[in-house]
C-alpha positions as CSV (number, residue, x, y, z in Angstrom):
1,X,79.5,105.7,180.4
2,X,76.6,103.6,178.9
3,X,78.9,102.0,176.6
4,X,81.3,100.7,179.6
5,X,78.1,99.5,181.4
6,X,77.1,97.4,178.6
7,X,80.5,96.3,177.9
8,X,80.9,95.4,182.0
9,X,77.0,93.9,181.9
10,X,77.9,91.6,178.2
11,X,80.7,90.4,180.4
12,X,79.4,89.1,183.4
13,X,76.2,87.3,181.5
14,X,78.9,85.7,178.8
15,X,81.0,85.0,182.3
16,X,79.3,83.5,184.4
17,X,76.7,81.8,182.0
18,X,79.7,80.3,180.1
19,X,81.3,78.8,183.9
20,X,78.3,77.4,185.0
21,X,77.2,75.6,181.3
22,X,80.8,74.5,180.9
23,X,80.5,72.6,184.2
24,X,77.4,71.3,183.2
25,X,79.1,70.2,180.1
26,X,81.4,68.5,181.2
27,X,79.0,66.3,183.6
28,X,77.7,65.0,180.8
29,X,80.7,64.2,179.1
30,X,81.5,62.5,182.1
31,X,78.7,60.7,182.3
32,X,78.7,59.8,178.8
33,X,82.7,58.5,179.2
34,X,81.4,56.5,182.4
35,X,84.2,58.6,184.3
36,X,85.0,57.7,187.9
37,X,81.7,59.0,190.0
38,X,83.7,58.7,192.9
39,X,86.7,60.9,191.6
40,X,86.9,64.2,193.7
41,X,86.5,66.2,190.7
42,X,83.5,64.2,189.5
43,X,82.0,64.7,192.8
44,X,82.6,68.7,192.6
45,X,81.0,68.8,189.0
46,X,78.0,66.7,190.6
47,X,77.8,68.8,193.8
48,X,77.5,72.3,191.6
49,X,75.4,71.0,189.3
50,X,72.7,68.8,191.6
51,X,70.7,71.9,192.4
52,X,69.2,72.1,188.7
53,X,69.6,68.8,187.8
54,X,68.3,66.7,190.0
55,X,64.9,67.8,190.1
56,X,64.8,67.1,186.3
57,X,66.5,64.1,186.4
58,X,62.8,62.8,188.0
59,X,61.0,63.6,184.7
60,X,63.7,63.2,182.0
61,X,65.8,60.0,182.6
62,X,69.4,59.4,181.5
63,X,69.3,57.5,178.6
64,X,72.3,55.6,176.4
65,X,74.8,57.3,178.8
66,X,73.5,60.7,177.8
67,X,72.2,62.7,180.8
68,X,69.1,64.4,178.8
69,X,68.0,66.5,181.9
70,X,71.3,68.5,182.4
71,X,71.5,68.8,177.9
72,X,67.8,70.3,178.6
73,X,69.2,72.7,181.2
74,X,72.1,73.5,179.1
75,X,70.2,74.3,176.2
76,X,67.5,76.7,178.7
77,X,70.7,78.5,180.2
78,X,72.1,79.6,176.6
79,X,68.8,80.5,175.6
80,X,68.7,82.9,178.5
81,X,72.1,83.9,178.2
82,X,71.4,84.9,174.5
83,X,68.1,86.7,175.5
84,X,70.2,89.0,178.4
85,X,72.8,89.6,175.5
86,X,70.1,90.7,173.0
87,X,68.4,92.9,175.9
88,X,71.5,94.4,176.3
89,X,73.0,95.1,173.1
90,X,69.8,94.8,170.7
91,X,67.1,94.7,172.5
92,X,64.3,92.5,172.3
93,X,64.3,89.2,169.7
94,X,62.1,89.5,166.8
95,X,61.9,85.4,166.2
96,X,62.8,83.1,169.7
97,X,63.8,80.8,166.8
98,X,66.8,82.4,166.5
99,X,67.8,82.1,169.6
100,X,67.3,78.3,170.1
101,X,69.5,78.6,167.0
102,X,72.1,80.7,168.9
103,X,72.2,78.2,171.6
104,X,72.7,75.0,169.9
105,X,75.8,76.5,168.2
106,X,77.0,77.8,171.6
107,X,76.0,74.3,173.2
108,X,78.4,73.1,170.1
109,X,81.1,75.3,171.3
110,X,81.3,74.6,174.7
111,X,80.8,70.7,173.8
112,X,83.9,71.0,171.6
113,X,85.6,73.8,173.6
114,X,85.3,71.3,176.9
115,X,87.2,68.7,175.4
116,X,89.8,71.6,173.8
117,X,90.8,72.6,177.2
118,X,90.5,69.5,179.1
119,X,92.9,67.9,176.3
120,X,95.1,71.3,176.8
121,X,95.3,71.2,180.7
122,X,95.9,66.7,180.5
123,X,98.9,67.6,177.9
124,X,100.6,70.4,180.0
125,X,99.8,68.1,183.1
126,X,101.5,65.2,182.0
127,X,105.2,67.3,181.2
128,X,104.6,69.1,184.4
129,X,103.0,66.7,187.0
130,X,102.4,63.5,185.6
131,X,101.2,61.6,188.9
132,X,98.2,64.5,189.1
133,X,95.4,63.2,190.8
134,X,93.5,65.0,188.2
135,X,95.1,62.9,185.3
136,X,92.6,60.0,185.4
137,X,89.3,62.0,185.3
138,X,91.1,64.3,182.4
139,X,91.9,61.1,180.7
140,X,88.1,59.9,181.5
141,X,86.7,62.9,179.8
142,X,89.0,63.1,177.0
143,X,88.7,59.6,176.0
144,X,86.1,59.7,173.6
145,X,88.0,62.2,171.3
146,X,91.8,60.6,172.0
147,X,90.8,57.1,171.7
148,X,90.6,57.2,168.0
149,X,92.6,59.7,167.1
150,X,96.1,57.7,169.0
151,X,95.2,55.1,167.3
152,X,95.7,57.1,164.0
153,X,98.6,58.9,165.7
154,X,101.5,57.2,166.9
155,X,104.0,58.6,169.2
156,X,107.1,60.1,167.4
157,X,110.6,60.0,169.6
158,X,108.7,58.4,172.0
159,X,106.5,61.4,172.6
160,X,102.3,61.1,172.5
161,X,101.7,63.9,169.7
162,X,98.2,62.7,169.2
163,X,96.9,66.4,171.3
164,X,97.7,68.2,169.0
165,X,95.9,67.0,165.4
166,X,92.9,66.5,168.3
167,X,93.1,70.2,169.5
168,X,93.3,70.8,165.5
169,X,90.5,69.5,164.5
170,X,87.9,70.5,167.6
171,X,89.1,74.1,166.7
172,X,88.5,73.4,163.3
173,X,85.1,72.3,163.9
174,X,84.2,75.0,166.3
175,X,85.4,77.5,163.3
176,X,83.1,75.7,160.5
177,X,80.3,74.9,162.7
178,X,79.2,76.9,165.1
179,X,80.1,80.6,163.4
180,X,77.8,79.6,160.4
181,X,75.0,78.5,162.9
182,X,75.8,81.9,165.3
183,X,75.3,84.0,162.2
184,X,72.0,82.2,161.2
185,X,71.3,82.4,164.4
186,X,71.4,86.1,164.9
187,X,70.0,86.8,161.5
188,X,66.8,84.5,162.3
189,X,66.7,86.1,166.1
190,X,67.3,89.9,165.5
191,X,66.6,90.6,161.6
């Protein structure tokens, strides 16, 4: 019985952590692209994310299109999230190191992660509903990774291909990046 508790408990913190940080996430991706503000999306993603952000945003300015306030809050939530984990399934962190280590790899993952899926849902959107409203803030968000990489990748038979080496390679990084750092991580955190 304890064992399905923890199992239901690990769930809900990686849940509902991992929701919330990936909407934060993608704010400032958004921001950082200079996507649309007005787009109904873009205004959902602002509306959820103004109760923690905009108290912050007093103290810590935006700065080179990077929102430093909601990257602050990010990095706060996943050291939380990693402290409930360890409470759960450890228990207490010898070194809080470690856990600032665990977060900036999961902040890695759901940096590269966002762009993963908002690259997978602006693919299978484009075969299945081209004329989405949604198309123009996917494209906004994805820009900074597809940019470069269709202009290494042509389209072949008249199809873009250029999702797929960019899915690739953010996978790639997620797998040589951020499980080295989660290991250290928990290694430094929980000895």
């Amino acid at each position: 019985m304890q064992n399905s508790l923890n199992s239901a408990g690990l769930f809900l913190i990686n849940t509902l952590f991992d929701l919330y940080l990936i909407i934060l996430m993608a704010r400032v991706i958004l921001a950082w692209a200079h996507a649309d503000y007005y787009s109904p999306l873009t205004q959902i993603i602002v509306r959820l994310t103004k109760p923690l952000v905009d108290p912050l945003r007093r103290f810590i300015p935006t700065y080179n299109k990077i929102e430093f306030s909601t990257l602050l809050i990010i990095v706060i939530l996943e050291v939380l999230k990693f402290f409930l984990i360890g409470l759960l399934l450890i228990g207490l962190p010898s070194n809080v190191l470690g856990l600032f280590i665990l977060a900036f790899s999961d902040v890695i993952k759901i940096f590269l992660n966002t762009f993963f899926y908002a690259i997978l849902i602006q693919a299978i959107l484009s075969w299945i509903q081209p004329y989405s409203p949604v198309i123009p803030m996917l494209s906004q968000l994805t820009s900074p990774i597809m940019r470069p990489i269709k202009r290494i990748v042509p389209p072949v038979g008249g199809f873009d291909i250029s999702p797929i080496p960019a899915m690739i390679i953010l996978q790639l990084l997620i797998i040589l990046l951020v499980g080295p750092l989660q290991n250290m991580g928990m290694r430094v955190a929980f000895g």
